[in-house]
C-alpha positions as CSV (number, residue, x, y, z in Angstrom):
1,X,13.1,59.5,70.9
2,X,10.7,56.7,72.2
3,X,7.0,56.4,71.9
4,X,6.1,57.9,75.0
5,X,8.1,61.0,74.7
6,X,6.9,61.6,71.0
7,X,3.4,61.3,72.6
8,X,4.3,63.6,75.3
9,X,5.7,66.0,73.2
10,X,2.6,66.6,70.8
11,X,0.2,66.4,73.6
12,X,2.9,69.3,75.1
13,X,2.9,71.2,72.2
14,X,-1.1,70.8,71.4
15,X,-2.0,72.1,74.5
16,X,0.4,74.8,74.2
17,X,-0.9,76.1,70.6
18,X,-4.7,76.0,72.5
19,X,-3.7,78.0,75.6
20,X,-1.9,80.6,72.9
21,X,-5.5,80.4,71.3
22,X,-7.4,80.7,73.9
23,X,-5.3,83.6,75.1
24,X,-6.0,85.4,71.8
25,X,-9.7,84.4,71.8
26,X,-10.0,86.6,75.5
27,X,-8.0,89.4,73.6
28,X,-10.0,89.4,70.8
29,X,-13.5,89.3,73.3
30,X,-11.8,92.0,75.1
31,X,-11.6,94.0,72.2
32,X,-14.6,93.7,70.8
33,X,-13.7,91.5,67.6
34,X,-15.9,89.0,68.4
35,X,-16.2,87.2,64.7
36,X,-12.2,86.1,66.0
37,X,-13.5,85.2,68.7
38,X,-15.7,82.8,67.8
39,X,-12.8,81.3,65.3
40,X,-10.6,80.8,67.4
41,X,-12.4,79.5,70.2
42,X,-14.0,76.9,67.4
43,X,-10.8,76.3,66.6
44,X,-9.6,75.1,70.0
45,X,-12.8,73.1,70.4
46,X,-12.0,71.3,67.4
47,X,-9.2,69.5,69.2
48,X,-10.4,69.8,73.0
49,X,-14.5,69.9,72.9
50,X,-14.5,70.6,76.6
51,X,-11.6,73.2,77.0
52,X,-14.1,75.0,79.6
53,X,-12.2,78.6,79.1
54,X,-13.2,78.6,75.4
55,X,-16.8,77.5,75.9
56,X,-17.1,80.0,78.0
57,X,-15.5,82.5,75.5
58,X,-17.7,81.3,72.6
59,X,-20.8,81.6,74.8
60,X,-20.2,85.4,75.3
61,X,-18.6,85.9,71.7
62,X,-22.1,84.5,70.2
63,X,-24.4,86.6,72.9
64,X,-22.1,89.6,71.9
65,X,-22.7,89.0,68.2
66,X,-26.8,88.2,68.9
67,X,-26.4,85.1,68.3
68,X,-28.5,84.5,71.5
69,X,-29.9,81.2,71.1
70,X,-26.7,79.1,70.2
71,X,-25.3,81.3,73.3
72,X,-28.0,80.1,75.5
73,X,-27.5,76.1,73.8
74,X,-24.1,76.4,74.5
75,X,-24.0,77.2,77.7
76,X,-26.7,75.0,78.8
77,X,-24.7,72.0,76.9
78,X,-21.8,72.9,78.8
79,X,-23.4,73.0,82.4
80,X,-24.4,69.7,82.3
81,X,-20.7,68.7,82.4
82,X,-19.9,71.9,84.9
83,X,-23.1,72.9,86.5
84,X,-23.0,75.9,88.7
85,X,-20.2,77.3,86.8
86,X,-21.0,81.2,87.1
87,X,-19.6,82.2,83.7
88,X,-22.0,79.8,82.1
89,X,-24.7,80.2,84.9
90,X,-24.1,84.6,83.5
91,X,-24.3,83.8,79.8
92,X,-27.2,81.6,80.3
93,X,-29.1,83.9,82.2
94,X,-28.1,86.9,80.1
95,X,-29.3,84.7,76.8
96,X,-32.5,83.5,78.9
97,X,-33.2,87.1,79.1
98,X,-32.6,88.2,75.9
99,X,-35.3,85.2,74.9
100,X,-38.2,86.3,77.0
101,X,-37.6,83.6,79.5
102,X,-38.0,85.7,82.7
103,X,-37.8,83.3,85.2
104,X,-34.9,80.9,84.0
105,X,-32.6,83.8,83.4
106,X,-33.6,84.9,86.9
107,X,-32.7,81.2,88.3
108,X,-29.3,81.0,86.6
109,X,-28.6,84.5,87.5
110,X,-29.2,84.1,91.2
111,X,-27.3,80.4,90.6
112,X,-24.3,82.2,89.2
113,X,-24.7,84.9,92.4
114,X,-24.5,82.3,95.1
115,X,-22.0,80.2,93.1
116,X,-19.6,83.1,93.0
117,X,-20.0,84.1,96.6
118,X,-19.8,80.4,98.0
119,X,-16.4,80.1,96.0
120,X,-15.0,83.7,98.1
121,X,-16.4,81.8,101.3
122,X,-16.0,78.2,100.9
């Protein structure tokens, strides 16, 4: 096998395990067992930092678990590299709100509102 297609295959199978991972870290957010979430959604960000699905999953695993302001930092860290994504833009404004910040959770919430209905227009 040559160079490239040993590279190929563990770049193939790498992002293979992470999409099994992230599929689990949704089930387990689903479910409620949000301390697996937050592993395996670590986990995946171990080897892919900006795999957007498991930010987003960690973001509401942490606000599930009260961890509100490493919610709300994480969130904000990733919109600077998505901004107007409305998953974030929710957990944000959810964790703002949590935090006694009235009118920022208010601004990311009617953010993530027009974000959403601009993507069922646009």
């Amino acid at each position: 096998m040559s160079g490239v297609a040993r590279l190929l295959g563990s770049r193939l199978e790498k992002s293979t395990r992470a999409m099994n991972d992230a599929e689990r870290a949704l089930a387990a957010c689903r479910e409620g067992r949000l301390d697996e979430a937050v592993e395996l959604a670590r986990s995946i960000l171990a080897g892919e930092p900006t795999h957007p699905p498991s930010i987003s999953r960690l973001s509401h695993a942490l606000l599930g678990l009260g961890r509100v302001v490493e919610a709300e930092a994480l969130a904000a860290f990733a919109l600077r590299g998505a901004p107007g994504k409305p998953d974030l833009l929710t957990i944000r404004g959810e964790a703002l709100d949590r935090l006694g910040s009235d009118q920022q959770a208010l601004d990311c919430l009617v953010q993530a509102t027009d974000s959403r209905l601009n993507d069922r227009t646009g």
